[in-house]
C-alpha positions as CSV (number, residue, x, y, z in Angstrom):
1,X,-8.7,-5.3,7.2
2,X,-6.2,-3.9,9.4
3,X,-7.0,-0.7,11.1
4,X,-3.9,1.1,9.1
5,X,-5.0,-0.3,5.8
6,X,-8.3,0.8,6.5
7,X,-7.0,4.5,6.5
8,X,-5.0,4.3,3.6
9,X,-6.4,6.5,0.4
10,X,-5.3,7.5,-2.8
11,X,-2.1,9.5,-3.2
12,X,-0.8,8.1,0.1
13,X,2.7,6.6,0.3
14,X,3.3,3.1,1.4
15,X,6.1,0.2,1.8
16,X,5.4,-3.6,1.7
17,X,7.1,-4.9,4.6
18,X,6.9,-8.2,3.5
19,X,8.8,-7.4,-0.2
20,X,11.1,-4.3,0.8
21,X,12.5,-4.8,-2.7
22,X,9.5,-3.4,-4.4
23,X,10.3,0.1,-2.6
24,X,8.0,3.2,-2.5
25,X,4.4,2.5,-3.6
26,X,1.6,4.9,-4.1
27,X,-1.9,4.1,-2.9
28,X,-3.9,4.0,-6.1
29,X,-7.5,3.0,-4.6
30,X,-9.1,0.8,-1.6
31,X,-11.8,-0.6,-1.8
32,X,-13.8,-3.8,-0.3
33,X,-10.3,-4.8,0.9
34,X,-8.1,-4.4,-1.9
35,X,-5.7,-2.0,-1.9
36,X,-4.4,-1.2,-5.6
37,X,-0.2,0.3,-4.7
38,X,2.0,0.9,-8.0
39,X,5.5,0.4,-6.3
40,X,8.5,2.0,-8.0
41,X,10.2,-1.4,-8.7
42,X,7.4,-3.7,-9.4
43,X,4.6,-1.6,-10.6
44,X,1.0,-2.0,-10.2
45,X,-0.4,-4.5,-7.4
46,X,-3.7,-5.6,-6.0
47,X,-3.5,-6.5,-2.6
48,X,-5.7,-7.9,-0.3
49,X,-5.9,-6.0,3.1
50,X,-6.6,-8.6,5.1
51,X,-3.4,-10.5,4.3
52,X,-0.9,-7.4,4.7
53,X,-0.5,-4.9,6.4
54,X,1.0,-2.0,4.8
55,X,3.7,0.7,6.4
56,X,2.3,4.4,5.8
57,X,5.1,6.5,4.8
58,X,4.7,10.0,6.5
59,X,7.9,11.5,5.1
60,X,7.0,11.3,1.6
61,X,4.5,13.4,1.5
């Protein structure tokens, strides 16, 4: 798991570089490295950390 990804909990705010189109997403749980984001455009994913990295938002919260 990245080092980012590792630090991401609940309620934080995150964009999938690698699918821009799925927007804002909020950090719905991590654990054993899979991160659970409902995005505003595609709705719940599982993703696995250690295939993504995900950009915190800072701004959003």
């Amino acid at each position: 798991m990245s080092e980012m990804n590792a630090l991401l909990e609940p309620g934080m705010f995150v964009r999938n570089p690698s699918q821009p189109e799925w927007g804002v997403g909020q950090v719905q749980s991590n654990i054993n490295s899979r991160i659970t984001v409902n995005f505003e455009n595609e709705g719940k994913v599982v993703l696995d950390a250690t295939r993504i990295a995900l950009d915190r938002l800072f701004d959003m919260e």
